[in-house]
N, CA, C and O atoms as a Tripos MOL2 file, in Angstrom:
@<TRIPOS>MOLECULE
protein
  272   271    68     0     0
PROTEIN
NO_CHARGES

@<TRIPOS>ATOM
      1 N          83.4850   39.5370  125.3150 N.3       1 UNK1
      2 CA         84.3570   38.7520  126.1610 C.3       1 UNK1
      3 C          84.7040   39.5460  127.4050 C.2       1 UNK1
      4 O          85.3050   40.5820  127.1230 O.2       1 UNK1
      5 N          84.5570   39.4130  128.3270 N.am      2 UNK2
      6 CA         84.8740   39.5270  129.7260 C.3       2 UNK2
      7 C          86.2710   39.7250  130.3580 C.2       2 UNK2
      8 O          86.5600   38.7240  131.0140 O.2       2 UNK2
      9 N          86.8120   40.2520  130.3750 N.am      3 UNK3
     10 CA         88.4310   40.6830  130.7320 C.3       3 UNK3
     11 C          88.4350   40.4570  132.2260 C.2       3 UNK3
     12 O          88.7730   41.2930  133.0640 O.2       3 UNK3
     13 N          87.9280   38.9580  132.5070 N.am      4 UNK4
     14 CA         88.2440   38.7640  133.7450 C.3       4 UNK4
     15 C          88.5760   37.0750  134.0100 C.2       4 UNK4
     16 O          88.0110   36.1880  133.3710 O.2       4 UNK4
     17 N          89.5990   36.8290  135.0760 N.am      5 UNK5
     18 CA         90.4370   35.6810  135.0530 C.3       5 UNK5
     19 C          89.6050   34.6170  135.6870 C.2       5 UNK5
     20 O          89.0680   35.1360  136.6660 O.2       5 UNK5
     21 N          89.4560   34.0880  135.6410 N.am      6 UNK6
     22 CA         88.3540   32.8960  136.5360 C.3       6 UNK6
     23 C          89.2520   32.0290  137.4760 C.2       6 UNK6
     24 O          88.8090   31.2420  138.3120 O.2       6 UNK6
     25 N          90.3600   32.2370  137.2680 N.am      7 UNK7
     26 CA         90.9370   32.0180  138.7410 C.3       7 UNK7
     27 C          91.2280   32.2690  139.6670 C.2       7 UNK7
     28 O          91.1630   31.6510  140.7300 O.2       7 UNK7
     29 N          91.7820   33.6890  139.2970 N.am      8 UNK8
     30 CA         92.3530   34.5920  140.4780 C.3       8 UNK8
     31 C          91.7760   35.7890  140.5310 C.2       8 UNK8
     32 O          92.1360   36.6180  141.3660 O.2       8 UNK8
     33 N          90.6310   36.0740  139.4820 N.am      9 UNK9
     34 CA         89.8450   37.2240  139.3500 C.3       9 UNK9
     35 C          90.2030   38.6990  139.0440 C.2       9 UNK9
     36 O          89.6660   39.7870  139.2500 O.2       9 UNK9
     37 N          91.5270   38.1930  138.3700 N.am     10 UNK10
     38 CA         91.8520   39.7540  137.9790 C.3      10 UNK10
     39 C          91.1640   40.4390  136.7050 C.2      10 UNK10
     40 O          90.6790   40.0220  135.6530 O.2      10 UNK10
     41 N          91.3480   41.6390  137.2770 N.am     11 UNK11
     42 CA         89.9480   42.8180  135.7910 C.3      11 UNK11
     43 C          91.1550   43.8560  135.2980 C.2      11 UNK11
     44 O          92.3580   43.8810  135.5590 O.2      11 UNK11
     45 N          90.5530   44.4550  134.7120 N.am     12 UNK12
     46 CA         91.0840   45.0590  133.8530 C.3      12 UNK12
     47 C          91.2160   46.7980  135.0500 C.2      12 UNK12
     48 O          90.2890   47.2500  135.7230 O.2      12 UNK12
     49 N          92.5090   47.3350  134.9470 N.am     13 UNK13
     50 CA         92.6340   48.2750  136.1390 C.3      13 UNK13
     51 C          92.6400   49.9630  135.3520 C.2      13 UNK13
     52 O          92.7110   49.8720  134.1270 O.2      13 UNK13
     53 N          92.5990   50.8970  135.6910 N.am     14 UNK14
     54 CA         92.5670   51.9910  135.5730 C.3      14 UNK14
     55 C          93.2730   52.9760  135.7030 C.2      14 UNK14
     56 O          94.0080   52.8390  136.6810 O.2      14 UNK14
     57 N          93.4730   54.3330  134.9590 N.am     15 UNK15
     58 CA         94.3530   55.2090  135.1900 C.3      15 UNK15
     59 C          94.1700   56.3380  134.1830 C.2      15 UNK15
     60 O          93.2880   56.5260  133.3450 O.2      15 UNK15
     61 N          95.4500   57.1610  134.5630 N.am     16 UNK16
     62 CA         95.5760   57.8690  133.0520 C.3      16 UNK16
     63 C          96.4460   58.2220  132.3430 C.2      16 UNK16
     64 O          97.4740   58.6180  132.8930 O.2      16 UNK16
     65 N          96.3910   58.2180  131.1820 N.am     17 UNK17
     66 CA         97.3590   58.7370  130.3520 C.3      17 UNK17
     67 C          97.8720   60.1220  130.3120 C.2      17 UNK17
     68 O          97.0510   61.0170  130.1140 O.2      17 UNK17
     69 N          99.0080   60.3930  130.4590 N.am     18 UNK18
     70 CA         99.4180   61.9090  131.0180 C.3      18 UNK18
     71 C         100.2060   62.4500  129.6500 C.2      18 UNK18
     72 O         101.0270   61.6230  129.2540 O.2      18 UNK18
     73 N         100.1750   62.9450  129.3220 N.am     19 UNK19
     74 CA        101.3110   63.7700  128.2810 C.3      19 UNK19
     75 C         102.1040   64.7110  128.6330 C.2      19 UNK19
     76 O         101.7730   65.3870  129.6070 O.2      19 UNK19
     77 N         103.2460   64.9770  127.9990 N.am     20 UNK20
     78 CA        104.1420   66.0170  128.1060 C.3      20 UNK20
     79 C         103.5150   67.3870  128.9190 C.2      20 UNK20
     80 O         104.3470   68.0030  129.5840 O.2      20 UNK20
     81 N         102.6710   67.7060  128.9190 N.am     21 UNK21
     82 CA        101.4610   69.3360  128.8110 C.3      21 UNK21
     83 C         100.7970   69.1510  130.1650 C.2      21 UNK21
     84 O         100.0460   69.9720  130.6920 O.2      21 UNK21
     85 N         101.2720   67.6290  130.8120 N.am     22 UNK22
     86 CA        100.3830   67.2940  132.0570 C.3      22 UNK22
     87 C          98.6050   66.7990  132.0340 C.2      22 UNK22
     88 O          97.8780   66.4360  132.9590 O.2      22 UNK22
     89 N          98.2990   66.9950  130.3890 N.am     23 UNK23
     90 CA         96.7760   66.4000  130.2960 C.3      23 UNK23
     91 C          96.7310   65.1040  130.3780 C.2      23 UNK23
     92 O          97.3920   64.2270  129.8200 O.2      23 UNK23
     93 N          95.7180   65.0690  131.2780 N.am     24 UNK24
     94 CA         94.9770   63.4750  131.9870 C.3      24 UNK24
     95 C          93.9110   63.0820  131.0190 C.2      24 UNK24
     96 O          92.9000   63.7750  130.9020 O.2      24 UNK24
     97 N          94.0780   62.1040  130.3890 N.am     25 UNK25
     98 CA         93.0110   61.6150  129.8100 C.3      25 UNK25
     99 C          93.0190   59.7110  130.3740 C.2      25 UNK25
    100 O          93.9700   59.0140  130.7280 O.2      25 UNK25
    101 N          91.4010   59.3450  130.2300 N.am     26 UNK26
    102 CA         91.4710   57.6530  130.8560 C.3      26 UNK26
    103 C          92.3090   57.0580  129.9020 C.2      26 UNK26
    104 O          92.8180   57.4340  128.8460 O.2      26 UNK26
    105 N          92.3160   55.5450  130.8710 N.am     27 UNK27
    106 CA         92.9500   54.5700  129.6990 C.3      27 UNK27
    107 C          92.8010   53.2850  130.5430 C.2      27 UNK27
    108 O          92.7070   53.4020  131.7650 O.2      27 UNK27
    109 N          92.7840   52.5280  130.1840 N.am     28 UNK28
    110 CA         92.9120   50.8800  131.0430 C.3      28 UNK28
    111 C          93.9410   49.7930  130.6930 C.2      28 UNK28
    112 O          94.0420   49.1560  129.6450 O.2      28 UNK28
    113 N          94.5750   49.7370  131.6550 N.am     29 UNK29
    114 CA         94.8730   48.1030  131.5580 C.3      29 UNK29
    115 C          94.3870   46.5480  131.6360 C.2      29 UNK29
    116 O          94.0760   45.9050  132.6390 O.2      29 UNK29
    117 N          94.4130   46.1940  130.4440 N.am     30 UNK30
    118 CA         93.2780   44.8500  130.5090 C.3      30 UNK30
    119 C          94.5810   43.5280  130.7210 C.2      30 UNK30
    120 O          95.6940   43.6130  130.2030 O.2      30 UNK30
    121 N          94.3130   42.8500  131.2250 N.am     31 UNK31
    122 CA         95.2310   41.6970  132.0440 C.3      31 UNK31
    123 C          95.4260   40.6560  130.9220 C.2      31 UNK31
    124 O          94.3380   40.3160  130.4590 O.2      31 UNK31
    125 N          96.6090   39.9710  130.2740 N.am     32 UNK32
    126 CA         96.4310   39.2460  128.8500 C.3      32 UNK32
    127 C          95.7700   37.5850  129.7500 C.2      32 UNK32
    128 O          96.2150   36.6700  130.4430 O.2      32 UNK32
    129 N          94.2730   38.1110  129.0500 N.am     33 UNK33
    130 CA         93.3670   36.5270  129.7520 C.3      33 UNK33
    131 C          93.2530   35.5710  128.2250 C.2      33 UNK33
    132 O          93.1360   36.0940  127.1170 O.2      33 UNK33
    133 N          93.3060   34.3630  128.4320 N.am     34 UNK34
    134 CA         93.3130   33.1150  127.1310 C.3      34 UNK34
    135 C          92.3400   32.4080  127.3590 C.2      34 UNK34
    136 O          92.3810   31.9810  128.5120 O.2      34 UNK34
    137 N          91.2560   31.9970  126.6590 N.am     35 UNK35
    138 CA         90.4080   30.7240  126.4090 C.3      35 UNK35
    139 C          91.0310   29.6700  126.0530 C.2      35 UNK35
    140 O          91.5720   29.4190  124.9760 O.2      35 UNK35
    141 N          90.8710   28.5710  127.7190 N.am     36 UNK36
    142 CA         91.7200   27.2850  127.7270 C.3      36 UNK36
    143 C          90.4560   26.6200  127.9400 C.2      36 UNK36
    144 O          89.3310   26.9010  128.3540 O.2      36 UNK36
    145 N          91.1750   25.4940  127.4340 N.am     37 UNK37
    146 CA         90.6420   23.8710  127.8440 C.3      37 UNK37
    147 C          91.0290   23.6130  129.5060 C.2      37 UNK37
    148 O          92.1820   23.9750  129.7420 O.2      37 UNK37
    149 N          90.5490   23.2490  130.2990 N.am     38 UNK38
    150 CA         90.9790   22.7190  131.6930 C.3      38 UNK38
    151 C          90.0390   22.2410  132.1310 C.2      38 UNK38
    152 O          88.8780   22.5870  131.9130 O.2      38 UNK38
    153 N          90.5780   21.0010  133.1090 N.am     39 UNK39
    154 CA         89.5940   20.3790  134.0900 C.3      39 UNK39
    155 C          89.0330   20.8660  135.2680 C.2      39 UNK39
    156 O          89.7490   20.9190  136.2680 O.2      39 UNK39
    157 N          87.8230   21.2470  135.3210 N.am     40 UNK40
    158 CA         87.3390   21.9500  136.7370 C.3      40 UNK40
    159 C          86.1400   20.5970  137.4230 C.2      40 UNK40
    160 O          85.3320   20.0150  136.6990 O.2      40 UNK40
    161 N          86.2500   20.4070  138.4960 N.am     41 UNK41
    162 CA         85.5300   19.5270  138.7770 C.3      41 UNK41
    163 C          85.3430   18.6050  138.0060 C.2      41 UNK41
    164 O          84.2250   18.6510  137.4930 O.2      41 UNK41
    165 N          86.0020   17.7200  137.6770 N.am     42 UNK42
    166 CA         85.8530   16.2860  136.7380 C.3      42 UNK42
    167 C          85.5580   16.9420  135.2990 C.2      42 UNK42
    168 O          85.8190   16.2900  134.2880 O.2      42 UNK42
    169 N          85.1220   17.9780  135.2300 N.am     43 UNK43
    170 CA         84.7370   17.5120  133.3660 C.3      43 UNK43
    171 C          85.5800   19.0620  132.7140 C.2      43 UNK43
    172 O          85.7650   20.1430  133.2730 O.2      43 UNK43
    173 N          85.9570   18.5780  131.3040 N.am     44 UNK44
    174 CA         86.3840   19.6430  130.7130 C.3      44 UNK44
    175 C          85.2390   20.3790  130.1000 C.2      44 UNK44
    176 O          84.1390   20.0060  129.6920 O.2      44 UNK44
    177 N          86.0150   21.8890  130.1790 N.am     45 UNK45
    178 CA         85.2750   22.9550  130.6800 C.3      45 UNK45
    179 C          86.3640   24.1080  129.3740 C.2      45 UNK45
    180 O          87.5070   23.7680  129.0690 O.2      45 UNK45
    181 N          85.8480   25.1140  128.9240 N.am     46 UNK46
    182 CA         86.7800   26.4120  128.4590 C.3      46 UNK46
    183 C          86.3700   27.4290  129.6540 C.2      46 UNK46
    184 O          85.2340   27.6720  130.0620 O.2      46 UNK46
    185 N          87.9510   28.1000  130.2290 N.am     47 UNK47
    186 CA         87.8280   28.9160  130.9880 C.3      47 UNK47
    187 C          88.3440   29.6940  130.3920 C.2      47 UNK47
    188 O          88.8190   29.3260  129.3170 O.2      47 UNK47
    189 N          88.5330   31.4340  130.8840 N.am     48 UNK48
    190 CA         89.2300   32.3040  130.4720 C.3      48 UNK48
    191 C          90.2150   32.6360  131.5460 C.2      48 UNK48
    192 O          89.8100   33.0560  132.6290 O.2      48 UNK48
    193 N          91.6440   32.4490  131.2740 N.am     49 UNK49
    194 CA         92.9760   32.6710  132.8890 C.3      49 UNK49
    195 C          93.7990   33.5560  132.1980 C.2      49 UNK49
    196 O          93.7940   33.7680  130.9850 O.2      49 UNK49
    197 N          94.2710   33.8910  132.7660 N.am     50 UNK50
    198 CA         95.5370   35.3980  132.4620 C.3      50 UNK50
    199 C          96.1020   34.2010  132.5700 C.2      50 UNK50
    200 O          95.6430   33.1420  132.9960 O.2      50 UNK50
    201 N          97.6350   34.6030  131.9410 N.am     51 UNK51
    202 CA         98.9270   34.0330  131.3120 C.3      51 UNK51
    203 C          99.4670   33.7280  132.8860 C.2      51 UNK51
    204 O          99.4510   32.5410  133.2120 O.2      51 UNK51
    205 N          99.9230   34.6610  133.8410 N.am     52 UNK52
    206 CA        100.3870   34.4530  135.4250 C.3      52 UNK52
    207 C          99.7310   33.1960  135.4310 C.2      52 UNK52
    208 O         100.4840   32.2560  135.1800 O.2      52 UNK52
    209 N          98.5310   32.9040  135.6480 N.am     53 UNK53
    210 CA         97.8630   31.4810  136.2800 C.3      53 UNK53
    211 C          98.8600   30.4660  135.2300 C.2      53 UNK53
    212 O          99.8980   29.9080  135.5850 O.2      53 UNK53
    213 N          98.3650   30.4180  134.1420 N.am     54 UNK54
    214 CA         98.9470   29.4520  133.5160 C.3      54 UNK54
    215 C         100.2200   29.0790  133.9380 C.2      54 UNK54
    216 O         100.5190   28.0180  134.4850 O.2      54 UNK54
    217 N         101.2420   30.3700  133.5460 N.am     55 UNK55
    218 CA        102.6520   29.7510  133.9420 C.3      55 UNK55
    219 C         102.6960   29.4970  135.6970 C.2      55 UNK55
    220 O         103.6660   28.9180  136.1870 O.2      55 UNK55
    221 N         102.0670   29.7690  136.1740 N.am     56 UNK56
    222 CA        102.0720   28.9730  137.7360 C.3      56 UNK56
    223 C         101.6210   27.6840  137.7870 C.2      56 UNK56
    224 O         101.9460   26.8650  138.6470 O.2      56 UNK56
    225 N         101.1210   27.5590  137.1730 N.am     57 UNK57
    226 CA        100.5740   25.8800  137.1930 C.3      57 UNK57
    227 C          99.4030   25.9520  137.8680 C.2      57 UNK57
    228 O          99.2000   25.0620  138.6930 O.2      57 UNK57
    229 N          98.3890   26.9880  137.6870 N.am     58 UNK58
    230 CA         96.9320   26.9500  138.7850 C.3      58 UNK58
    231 C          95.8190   26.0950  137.7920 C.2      58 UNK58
    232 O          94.8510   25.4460  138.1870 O.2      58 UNK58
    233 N          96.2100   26.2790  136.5600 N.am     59 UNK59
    234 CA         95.1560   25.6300  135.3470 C.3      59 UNK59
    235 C          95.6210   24.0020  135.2870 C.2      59 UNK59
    236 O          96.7550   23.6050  135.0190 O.2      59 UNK59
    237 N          94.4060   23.1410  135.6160 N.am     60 UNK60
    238 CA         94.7360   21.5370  135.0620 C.3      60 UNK60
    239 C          94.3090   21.3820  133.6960 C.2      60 UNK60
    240 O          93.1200   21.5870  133.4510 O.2      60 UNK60
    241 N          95.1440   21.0310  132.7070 N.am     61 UNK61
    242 CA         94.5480   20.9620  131.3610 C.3      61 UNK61
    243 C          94.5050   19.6710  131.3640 C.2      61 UNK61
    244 O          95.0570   18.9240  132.1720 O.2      61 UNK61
    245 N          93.5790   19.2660  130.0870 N.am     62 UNK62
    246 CA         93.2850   18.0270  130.3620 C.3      62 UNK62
    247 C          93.8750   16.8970  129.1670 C.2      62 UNK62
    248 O          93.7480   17.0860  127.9570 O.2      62 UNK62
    249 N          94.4390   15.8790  129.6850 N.am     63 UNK63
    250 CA         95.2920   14.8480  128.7900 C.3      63 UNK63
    251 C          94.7270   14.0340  127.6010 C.2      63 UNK63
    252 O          93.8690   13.1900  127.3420 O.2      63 UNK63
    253 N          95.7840   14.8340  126.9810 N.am     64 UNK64
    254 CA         95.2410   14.4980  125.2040 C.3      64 UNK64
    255 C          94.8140   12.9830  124.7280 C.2      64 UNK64
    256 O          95.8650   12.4540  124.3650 O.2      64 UNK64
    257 N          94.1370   12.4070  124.6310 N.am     65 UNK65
    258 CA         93.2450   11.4130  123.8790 C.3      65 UNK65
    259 C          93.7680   11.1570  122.3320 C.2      65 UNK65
    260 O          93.1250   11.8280  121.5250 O.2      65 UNK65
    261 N          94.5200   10.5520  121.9050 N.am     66 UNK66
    262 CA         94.5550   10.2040  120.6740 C.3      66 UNK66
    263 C          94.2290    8.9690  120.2110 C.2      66 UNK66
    264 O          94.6630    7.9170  120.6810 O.2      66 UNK66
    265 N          92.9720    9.1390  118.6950 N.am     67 UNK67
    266 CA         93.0620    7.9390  118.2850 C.3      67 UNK67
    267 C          93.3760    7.0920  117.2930 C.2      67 UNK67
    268 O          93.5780    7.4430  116.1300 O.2      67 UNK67
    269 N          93.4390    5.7380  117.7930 N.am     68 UNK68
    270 CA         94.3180    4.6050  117.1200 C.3      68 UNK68
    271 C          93.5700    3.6800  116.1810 C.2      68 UNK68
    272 O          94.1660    2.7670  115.6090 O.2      68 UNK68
@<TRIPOS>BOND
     1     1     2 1
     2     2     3 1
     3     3     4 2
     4     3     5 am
     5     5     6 1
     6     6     7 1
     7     7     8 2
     8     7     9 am
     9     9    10 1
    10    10    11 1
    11    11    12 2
    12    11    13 am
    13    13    14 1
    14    14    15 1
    15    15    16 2
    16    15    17 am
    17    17    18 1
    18    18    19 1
    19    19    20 2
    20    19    21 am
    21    21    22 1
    22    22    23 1
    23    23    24 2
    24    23    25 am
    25    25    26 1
    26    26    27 1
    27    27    28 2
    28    27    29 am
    29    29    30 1
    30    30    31 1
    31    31    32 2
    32    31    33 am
    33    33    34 1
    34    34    35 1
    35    35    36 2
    36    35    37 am
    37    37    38 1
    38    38    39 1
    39    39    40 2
    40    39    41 am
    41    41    42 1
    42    42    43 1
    43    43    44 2
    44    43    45 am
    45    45    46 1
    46    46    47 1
    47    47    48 2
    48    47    49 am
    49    49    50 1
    50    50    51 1
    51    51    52 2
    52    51    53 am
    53    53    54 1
    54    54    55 1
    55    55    56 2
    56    55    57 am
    57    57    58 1
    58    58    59 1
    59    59    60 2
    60    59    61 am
    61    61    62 1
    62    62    63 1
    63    63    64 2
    64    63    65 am
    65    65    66 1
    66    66    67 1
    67    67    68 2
    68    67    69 am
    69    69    70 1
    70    70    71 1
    71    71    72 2
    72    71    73 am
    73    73    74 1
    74    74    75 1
    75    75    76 2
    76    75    77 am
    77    77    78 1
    78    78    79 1
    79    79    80 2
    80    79    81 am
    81    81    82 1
    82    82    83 1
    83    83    84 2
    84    83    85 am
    85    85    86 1
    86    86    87 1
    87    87    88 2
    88    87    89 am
    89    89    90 1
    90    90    91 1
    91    91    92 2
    92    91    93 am
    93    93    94 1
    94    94    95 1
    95    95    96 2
    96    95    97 am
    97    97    98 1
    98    98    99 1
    99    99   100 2
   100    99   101 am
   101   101   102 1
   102   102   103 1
   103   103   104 2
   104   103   105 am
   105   105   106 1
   106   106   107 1
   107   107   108 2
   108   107   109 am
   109   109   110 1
   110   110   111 1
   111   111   112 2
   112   111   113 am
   113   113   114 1
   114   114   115 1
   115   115   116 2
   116   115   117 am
   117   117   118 1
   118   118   119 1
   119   119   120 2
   120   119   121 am
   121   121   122 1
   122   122   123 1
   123   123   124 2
   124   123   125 am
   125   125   126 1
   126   126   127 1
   127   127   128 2
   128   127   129 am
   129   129   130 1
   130   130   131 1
   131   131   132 2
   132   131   133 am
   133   133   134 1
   134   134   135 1
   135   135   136 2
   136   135   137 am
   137   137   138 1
   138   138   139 1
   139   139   140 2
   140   139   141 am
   141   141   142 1
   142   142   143 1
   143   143   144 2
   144   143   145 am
   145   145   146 1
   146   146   147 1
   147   147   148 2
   148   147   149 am
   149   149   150 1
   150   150   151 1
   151   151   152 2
   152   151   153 am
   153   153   154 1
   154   154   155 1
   155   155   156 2
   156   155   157 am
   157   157   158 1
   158   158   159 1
   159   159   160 2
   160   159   161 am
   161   161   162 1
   162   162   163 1
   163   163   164 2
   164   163   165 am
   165   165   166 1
   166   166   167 1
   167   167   168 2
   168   167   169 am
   169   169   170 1
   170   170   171 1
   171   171   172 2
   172   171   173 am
   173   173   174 1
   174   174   175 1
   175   175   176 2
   176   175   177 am
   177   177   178 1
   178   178   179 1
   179   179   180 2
   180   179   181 am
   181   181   182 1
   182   182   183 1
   183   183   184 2
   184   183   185 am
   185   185   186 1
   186   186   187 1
   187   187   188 2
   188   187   189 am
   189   189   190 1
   190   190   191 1
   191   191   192 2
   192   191   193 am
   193   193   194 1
   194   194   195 1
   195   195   196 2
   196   195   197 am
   197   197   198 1
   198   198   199 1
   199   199   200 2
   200   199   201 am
   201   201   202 1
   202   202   203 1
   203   203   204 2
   204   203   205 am
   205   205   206 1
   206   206   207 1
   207   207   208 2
   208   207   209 am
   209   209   210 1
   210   210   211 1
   211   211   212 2
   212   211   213 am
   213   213   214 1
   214   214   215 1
   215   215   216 2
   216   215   217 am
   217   217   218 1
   218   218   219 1
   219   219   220 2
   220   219   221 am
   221   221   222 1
   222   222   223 1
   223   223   224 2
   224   223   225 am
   225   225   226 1
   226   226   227 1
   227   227   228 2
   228   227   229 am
   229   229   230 1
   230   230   231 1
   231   231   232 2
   232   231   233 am
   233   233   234 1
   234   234   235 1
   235   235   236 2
   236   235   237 am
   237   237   238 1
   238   238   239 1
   239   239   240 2
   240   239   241 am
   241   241   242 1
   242   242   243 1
   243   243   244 2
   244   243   245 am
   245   245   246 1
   246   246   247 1
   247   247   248 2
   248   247   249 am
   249   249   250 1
   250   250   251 1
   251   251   252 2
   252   251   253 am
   253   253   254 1
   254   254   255 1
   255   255   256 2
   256   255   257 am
   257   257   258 1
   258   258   259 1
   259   259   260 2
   260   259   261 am
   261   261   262 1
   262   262   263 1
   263   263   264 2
   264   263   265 am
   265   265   266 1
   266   266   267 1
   267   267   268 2
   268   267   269 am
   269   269   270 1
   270   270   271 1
   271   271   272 2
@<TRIPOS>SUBSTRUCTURE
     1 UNK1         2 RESIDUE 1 A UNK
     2 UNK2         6 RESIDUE 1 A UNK
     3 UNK3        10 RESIDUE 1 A UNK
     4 UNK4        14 RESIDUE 1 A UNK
     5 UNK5        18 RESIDUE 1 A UNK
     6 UNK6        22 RESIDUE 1 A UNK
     7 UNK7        26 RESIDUE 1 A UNK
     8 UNK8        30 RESIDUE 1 A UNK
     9 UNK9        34 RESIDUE 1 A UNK
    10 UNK10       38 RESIDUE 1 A UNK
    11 UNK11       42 RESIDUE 1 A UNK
    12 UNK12       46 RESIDUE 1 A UNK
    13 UNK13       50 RESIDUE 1 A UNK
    14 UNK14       54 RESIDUE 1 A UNK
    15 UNK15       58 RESIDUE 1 A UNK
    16 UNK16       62 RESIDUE 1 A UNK
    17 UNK17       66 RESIDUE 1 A UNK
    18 UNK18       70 RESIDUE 1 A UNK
    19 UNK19       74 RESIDUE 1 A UNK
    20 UNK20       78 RESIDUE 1 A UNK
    21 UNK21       82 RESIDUE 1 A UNK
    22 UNK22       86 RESIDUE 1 A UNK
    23 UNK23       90 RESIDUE 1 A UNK
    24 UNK24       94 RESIDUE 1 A UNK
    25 UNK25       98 RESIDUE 1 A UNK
    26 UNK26      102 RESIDUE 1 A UNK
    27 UNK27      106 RESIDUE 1 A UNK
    28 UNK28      110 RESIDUE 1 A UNK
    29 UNK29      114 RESIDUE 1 A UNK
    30 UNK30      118 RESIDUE 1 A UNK
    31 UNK31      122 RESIDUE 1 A UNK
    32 UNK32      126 RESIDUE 1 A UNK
    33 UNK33      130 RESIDUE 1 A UNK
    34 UNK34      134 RESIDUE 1 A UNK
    35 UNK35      138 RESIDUE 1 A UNK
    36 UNK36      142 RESIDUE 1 A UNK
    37 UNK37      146 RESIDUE 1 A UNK
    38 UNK38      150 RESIDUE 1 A UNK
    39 UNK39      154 RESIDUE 1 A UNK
    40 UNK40      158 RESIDUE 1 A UNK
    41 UNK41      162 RESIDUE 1 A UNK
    42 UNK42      166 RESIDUE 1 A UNK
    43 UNK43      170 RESIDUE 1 A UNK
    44 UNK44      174 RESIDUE 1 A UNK
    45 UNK45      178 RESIDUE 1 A UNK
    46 UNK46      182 RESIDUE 1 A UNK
    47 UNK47      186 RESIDUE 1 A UNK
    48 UNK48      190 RESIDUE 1 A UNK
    49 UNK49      194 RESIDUE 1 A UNK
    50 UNK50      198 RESIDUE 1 A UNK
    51 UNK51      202 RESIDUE 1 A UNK
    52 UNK52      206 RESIDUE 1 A UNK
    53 UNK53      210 RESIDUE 1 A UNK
    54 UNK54      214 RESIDUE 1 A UNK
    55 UNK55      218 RESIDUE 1 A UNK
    56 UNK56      222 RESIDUE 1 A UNK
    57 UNK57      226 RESIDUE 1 A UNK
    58 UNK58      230 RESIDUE 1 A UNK
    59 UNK59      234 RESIDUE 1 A UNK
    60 UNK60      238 RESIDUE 1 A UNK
    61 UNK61      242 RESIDUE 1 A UNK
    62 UNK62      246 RESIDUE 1 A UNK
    63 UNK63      250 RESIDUE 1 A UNK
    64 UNK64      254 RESIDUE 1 A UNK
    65 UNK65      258 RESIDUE 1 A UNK
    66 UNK66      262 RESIDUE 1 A UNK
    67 UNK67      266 RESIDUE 1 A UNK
    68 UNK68      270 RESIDUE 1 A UNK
């Protein structure tokens, strides 16, 4: 899976972990991305969006169908 947002394109960022002693070792921050349902160009689609998109309202999900 791909740790990247398909909306706003955020990745996963970089750095390091420092300890008490001043040793640098890597580490990453990966962005919390979700496999949604949403409408992209007329048809539903699963994208992967970080949580930010969602609660902004950038994702159209698509209206539930129930049947009778």
């Amino acid at each position: 899976m791909s740790w990247k947002c398909e909306i706003c394109g955020k990745r996963p960022s970089v750095g390091h972990n420092v300890s008490h002693a001043n040793n640098r070792t890597k580490r990453r921050w990966l962005p919390n991305v979700q496999k949604v349902r949403a409408v992209v160009n007329g048809q539903v689609k699963r994208i992967r969006v970080c949580t930010k998109c969602l609660k902004a309202g950038k994702v159209v999900k698509p209206s539930v169908r129930r049947a009778t």
